[in-house]
C-alpha positions as CSV (number, residue, x, y, z in Angstrom):
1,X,0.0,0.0,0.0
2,X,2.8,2.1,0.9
3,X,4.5,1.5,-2.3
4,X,1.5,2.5,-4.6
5,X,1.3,5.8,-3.2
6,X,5.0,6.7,-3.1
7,X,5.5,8.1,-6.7
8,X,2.9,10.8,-6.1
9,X,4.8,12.0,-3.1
10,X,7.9,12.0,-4.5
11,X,6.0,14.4,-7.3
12,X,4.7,16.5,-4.6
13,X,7.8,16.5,-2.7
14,X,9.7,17.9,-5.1
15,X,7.6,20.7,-6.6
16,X,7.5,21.6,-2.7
17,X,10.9,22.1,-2.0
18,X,12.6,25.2,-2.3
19,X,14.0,25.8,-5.3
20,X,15.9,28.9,-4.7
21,X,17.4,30.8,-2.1
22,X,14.8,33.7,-0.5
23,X,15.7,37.2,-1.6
24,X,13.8,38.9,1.4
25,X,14.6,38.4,4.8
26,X,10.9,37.9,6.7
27,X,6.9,38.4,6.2
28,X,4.9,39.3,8.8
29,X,2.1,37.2,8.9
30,X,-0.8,37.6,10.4
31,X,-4.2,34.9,10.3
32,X,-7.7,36.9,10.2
33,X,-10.8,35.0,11.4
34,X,-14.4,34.8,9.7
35,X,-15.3,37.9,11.8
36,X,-15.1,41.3,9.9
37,X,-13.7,43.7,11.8
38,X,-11.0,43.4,14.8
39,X,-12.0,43.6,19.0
40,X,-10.8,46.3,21.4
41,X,-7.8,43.9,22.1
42,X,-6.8,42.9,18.5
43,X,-6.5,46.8,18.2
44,X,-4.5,46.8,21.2
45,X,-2.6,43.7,19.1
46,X,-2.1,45.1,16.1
47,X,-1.1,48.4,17.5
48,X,2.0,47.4,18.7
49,X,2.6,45.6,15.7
50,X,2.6,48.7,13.3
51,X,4.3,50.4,16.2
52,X,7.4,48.0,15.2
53,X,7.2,46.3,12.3
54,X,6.3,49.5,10.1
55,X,9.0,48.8,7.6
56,X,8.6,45.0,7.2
57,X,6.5,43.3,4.5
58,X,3.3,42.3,6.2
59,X,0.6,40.2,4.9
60,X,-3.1,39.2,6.3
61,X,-4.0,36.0,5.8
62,X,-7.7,35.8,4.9
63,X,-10.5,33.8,3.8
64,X,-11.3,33.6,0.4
65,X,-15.0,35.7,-0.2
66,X,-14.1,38.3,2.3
67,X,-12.3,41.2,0.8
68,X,-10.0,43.3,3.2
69,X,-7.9,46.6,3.3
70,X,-5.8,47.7,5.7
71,X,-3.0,50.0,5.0
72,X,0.6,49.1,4.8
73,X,-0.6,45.2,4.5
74,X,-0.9,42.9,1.4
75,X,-3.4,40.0,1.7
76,X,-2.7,36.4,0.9
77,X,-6.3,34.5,0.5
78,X,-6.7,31.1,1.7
79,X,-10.3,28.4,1.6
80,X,-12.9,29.7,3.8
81,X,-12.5,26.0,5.3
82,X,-9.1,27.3,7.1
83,X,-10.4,30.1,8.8
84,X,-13.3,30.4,12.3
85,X,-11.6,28.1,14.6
86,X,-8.3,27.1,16.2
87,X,-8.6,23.4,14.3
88,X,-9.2,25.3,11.3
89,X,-5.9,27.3,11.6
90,X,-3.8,24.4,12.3
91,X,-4.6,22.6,8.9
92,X,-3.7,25.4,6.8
93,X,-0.5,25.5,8.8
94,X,0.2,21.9,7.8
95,X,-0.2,22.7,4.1
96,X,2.6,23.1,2.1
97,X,1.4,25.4,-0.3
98,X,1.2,27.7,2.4
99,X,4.7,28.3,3.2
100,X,4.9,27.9,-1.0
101,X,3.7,31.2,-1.1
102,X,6.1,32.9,1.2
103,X,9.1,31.0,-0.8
104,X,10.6,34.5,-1.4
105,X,11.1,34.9,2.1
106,X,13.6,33.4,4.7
107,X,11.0,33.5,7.5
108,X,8.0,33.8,8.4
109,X,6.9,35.7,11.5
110,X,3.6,34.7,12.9
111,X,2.1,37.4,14.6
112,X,-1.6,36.4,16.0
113,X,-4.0,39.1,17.2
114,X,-3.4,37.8,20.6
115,X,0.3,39.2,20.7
116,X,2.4,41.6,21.8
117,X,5.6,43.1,20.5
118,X,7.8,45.6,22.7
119,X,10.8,45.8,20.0
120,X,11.8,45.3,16.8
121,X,14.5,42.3,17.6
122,X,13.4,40.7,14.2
123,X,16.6,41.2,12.5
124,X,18.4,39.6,15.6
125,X,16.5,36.3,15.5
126,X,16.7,36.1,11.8
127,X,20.4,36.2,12.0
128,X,20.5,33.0,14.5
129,X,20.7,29.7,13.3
130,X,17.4,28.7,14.5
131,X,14.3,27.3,12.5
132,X,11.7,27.9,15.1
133,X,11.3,29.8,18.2
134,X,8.2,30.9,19.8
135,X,7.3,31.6,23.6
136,X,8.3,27.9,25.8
137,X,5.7,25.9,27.4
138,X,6.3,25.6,31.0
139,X,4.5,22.9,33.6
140,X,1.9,24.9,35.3
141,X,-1.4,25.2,36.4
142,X,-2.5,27.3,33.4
143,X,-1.0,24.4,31.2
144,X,-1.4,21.4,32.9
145,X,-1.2,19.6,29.5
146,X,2.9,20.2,29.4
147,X,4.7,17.2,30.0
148,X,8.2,18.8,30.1
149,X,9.5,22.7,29.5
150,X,10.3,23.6,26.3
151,X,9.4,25.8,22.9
152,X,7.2,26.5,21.7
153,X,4.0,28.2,21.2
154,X,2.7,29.1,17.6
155,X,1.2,32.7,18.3
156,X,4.0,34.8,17.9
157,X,6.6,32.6,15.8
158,X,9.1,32.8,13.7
159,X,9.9,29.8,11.2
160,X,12.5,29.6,8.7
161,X,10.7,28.8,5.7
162,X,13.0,26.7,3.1
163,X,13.4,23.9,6.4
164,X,9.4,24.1,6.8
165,X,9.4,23.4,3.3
166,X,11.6,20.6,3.6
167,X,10.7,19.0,6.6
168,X,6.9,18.3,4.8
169,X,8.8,17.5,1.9
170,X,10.2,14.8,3.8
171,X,7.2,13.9,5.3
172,X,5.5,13.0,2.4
173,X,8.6,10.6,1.4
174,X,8.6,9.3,4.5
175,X,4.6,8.5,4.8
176,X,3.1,8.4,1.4
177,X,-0.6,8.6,2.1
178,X,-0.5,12.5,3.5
179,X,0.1,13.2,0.1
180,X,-3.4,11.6,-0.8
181,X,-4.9,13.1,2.2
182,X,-3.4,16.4,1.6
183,X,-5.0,16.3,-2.4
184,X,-8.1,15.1,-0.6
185,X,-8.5,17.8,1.7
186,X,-7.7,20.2,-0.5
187,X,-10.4,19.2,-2.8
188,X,-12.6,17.3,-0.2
189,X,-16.1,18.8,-1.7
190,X,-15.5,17.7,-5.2
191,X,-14.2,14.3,-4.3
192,X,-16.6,13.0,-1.5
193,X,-18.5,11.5,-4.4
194,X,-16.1,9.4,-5.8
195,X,-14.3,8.6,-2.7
196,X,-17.6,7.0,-0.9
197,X,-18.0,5.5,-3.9
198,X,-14.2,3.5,-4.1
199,X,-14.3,2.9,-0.8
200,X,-18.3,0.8,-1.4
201,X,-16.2,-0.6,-4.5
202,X,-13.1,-2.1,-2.6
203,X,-15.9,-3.7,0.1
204,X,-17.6,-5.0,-2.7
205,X,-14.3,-6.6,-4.0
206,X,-13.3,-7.7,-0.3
207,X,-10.4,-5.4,-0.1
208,X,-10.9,-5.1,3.8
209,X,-7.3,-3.4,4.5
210,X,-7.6,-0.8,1.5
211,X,-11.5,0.1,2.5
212,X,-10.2,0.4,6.1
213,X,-7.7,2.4,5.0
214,X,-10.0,4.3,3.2
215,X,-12.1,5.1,5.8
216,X,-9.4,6.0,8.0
217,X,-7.9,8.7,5.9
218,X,-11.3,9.9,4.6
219,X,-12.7,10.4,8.6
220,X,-9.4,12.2,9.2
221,X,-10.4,14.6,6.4
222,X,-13.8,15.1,7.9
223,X,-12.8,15.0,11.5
224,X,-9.3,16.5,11.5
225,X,-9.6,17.6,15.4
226,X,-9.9,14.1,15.9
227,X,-6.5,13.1,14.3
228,X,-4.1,16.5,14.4
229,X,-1.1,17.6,16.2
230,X,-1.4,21.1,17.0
231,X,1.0,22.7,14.5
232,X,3.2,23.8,16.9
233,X,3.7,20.9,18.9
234,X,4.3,19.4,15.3
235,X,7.0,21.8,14.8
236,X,8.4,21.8,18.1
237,X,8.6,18.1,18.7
238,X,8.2,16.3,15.7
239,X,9.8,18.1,12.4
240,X,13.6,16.9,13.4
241,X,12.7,13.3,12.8
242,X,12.1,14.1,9.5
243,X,14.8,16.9,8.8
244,X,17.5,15.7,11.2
245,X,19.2,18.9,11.1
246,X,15.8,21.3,11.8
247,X,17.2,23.7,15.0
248,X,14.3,24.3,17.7
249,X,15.1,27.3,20.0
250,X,16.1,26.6,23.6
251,X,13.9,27.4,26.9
252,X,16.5,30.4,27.3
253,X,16.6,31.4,23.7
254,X,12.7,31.5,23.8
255,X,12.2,33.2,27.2
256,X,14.3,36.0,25.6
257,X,12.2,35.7,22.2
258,X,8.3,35.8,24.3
259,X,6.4,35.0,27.5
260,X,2.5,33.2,27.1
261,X,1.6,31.5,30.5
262,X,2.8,32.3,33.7
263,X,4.0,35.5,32.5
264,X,5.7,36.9,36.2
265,X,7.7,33.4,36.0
266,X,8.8,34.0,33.2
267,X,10.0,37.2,33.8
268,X,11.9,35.9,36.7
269,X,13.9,33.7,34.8
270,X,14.4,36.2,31.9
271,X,16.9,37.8,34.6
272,X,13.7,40.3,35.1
273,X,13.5,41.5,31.5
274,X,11.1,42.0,29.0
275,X,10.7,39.8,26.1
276,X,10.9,40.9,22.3
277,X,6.9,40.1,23.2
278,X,4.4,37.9,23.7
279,X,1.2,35.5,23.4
280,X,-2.3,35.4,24.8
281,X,-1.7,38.4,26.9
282,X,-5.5,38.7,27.8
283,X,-5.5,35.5,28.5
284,X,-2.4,34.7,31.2
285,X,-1.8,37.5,33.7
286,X,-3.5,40.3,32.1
287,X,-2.5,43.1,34.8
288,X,0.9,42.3,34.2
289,X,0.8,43.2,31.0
290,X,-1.3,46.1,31.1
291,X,1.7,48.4,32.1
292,X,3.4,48.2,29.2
293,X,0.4,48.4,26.4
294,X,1.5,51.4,24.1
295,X,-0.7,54.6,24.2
296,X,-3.9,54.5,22.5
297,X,-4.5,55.5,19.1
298,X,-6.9,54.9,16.0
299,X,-6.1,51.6,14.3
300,X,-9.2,50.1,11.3
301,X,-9.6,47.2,10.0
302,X,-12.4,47.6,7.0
303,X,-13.6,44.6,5.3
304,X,-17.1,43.5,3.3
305,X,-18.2,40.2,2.7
């Protein structure tokens, strides 16, 4: 089974690769939801980052049908199917042709509306030889579901994209069969026809492993909470074993780079400094935060349907 499906990875594999080196350093990227306009704290969000990012290339990531403006940003539309929930999100962050269309850069900075930035250290952490760093996980009551410290969050990320590239590459090598599901999803509407139908035709033709098989991968198309690693915790745990050399930021490296739980902890062992910034700030310890929220000031979001 393994076998029969290996030729169209390897074809998808290599149109995914890089297949230059990026000209541009980073793009700011930040993911919109189905809603069209922003809160009182995305504002606060994406104050700070116009604050410090003004010069960099920043792009909204948006749902396809929903037309946006927003000065100084360029918008990158994506399915309506990756958009209105945190499950939603994390598959279009396992999508290759995602990070595809940011080939031109040599990261990509992930800047959720539930972030903070205090500083413009971008060039600094672009300049390290890391692949990922985001804020670490630390065992706490707030997370009780970390099993050991370490980075790190997705919210406010940075990524190098030619080893994200590579690493799903590799993936696809290595497990044939996300390459079907990842053409599947992709095109789930248009295929659920003939998909129930080969999966009836291999039971007719008593093919129980490939109709199991079948099933599986179809039900983790329709059900992909059921069956997906946070994106994160793919990145931060998982994308070594399939690019041996991929770097993941230290728990000292990423308290310097952002704080998200347990925020007056963190600053502790930060030597009692701030961050570059941080995620979920109204969510963790908002009064510690508060303090250091930049003055207000008029910040739009317009969009139409």
């Amino acid at each position: 089974m393994k076998a029969a499906f290996r030729p169209l990875a390897n074809i998808l594999a290599r149109w995914y690769e890089p297949k230059r080196p990026a000209s541009k350093l980073v793009a700011i990227v930040v993911p919109l939801s189905l809603r069209t306009d922003l809160t009182d704290d995305e504002r606060i969000s994406m104050r700070h980052l116009l604050h410090h990012f003004g010069q960099y290339d920043k792009f909204l990531i948006a749902p396809k049908g929903q037309p946006v403006h927003f000065h100084g940003f360029q918008v990158k539309y994506f399915s309506r199917k990756y958009f209105g929930s945190g499950v939603a999100h994390n598959r279009l962050t396992y999508a290759p042709q995602f990070y595809k269309a940011f080939q031109d850069y040599r990261f990509i900075f992930f800047y959720h509306l539930d972030s903070l930035a205090f500083s413009d250290q971008l060039p600094y952490w672009c300049n390290t030889d890391i692949d990922y760093i985001g804020a670490p996980w630390l065992q706490c009551e707030d997370t009780p579901w970390v099993d050991r410290p370490r980075v790190g969050n997705g919210g406010f990320t940075l990524l190098r994209v030619d080893s994200a590239l590579k690493v799903l590459a590799n993936r696809y090598r290595q497990e044939p069969w996300r390459s079907v599901h990842d053409l599947v999803d992709q095109n789930a509407r248009a295929l659920s026809p003939m998909a129930r139908l080969a999966i009836k035709l291999v039971s007719t033709l008593g093919w129980k492993t490939m109709r199991d098989r079948l099933e599986l991968e179809w039900d983790r198309i329709e059900r992909p909470w059921a069956y997906s690693l946070n994106n994160d915790l793919f990145w931060a745990d998982q994308a070594v074993t399939y690019l041996p050399g991929f770097k993941v930021a230290s728990i000292e490296e990423g308290l310097r780079f952002a704080f998200e739980a347990v925020p007056r902890t963190c600053f502790e062992m930060n030597n009692r400094q701030l961050p570059f910034g941080c995620h979920a700030w109204t969510k963790f310890d908002r009064s510690f935060w508060e303090p250091h929220l930049l003055p207000n000031d008029e910040v739009a979001i317009t969009s139409a349907r």
